[in-house]
C-alpha positions as CSV (number, residue, x, y, z in Angstrom):
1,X,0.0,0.0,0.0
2,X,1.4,3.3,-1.0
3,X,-0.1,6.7,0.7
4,X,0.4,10.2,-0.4
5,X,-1.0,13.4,1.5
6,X,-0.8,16.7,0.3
7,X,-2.5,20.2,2.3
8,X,-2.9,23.8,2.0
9,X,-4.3,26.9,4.2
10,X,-6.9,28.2,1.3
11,X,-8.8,31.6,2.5
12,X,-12.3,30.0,2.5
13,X,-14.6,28.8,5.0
14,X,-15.3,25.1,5.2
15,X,-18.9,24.8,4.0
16,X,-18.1,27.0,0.7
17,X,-15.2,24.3,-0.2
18,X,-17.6,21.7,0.9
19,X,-19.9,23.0,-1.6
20,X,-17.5,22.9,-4.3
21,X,-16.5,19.2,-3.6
22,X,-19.7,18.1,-3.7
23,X,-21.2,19.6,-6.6
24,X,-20.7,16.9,-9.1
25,X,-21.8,18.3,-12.4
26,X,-20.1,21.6,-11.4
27,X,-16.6,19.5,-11.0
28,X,-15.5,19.7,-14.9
29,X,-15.9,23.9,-14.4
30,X,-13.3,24.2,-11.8
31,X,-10.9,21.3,-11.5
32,X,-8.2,21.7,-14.4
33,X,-8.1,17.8,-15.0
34,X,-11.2,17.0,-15.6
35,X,-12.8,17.5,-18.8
36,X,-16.2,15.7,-18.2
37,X,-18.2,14.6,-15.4
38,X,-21.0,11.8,-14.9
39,X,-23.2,11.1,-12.1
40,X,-24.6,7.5,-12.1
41,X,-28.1,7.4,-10.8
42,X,-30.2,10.2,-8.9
43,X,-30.6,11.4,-5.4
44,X,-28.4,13.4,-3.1
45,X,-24.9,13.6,-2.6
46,X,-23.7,11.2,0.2
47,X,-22.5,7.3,0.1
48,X,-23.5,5.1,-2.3
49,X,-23.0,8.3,-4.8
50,X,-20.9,7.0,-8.2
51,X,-19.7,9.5,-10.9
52,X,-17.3,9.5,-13.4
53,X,-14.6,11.7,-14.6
54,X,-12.7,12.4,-17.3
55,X,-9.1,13.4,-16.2
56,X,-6.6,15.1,-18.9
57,X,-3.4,13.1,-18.3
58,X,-0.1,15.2,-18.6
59,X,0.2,13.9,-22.2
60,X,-2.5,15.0,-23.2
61,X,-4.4,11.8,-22.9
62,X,-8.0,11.3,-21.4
63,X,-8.6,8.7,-18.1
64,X,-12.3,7.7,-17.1
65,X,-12.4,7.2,-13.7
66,X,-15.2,6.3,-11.3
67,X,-15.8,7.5,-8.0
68,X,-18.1,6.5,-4.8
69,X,-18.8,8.2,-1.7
70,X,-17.9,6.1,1.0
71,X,-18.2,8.6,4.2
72,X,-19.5,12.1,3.8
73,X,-19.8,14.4,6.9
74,X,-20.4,18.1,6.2
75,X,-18.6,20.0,6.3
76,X,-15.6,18.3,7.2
77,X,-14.7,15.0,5.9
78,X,-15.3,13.2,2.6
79,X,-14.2,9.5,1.4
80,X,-14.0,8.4,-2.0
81,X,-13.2,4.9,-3.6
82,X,-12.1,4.3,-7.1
83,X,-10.8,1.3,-8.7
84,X,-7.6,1.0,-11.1
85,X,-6.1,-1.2,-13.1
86,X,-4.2,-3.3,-10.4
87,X,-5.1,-1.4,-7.4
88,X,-8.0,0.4,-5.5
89,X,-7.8,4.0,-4.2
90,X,-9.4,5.9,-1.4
91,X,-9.2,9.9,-1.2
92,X,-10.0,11.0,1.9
93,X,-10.9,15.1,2.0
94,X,-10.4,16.2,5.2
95,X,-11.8,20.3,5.9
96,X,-10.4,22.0,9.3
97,X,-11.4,25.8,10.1
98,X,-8.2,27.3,11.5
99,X,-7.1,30.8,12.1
100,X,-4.0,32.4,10.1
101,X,-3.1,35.8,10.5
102,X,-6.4,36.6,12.2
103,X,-8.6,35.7,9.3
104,X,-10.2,32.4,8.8
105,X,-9.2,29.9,6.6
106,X,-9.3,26.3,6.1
107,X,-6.8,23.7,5.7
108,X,-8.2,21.1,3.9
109,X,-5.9,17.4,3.4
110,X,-5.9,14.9,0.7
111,X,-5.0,11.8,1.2
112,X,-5.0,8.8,-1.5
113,X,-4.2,5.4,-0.4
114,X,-3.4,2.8,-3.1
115,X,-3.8,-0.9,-2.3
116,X,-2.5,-3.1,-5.0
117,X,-5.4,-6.0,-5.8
118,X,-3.3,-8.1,-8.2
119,X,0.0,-9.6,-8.4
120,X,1.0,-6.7,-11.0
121,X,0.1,-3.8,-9.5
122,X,2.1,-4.7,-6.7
123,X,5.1,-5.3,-8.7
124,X,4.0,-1.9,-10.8
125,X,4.2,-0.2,-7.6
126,X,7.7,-1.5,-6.5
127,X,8.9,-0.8,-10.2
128,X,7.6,2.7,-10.2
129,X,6.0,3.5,-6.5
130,X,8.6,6.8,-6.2
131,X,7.4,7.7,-9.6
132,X,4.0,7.6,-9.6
133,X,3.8,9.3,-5.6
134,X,5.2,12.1,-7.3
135,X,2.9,12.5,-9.9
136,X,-0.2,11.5,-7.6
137,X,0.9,14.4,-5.4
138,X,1.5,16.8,-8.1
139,X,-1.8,16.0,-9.3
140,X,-3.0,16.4,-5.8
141,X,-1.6,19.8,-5.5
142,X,-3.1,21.2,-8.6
143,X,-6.6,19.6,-7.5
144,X,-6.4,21.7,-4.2
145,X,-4.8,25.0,-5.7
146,X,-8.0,24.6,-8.3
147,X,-10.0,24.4,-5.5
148,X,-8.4,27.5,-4.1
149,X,-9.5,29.5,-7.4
150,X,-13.0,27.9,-7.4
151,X,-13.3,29.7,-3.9
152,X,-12.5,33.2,-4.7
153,X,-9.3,32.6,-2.9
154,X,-6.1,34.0,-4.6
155,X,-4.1,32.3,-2.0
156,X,-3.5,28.2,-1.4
157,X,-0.4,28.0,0.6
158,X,1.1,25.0,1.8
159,X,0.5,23.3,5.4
160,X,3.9,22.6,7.6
């Protein structure tokens, strides 16, 4: 199992990023990577919600990849599950109201887990595990500085 976590202070209260996160059709509008969104069935937003996205790879490729809500507790924590080719990822969103330089912000985490489910993907993830955490977290990164913009906020800065 690999793990990468990426966070940043963004000028934004927590239910306005919440808001963002969970507007599914709105997703392809703000997040840079994603060209298309899908949402699979109706209803609310909470578990047992499946969409699909269509991410822009660095080469200019396309990726489909599906999503479910596992856990969603406004306006503070959200877990998604997505299976690969080889492994199965969780994202966990995680929203904290903190106070930086005597305004409110929120530092909001990522975390994605990746737990190899066949024999190859757990040799692909010896073979290229540094590889791909940097381009996981780089993709990571842009996701919450997109996020950032979405918000109004001109500034995203990096958590210690």
């Amino acid at each position: 199992m690999s793990t990468v976590t990426v966070s940043a202070f963004i000028e934004a209260q927590d239910a306005d990023l919440w808001r963002l996160l969970t507007d599914l059709p709105a997703r392809a509008d703000w997040l840079s990577a994603v060209d298309a969104v899908e949402v699979v069935g109706t209803g609310g937003f909470g578990p047992g919600t499946v969409w699909r996205e269509t991410r822009v790879r660095p080469d200019g490729g396309a990726e489909p990849e599906e999503f479910e809500v596992i856990e969603a507790v406004a306006p503070g924590r959200l877990v998604l599950g997505s299976r690969g080719a080889g492994a199965d990822y969780r994202i966990t969103w995680t929203l904290r109201t903190v106070e930086r330089r005597r305004r409110g912000c929120t530092e909001v985490t990522v975390e994605q887990e990746a737990v190899p489910t066949r024999a190859y993907g757990r040799v692909l993830a010896l073979i290229l595990g540094g590889l791909a955490a940097r381009a996981v977290e780089g993709a990571l990164r842009r996701d919450l500085a997109d996020l950032a913009l979405a918000a109004g906020s001109d500034r995203s800065t990096e958590a210690a």
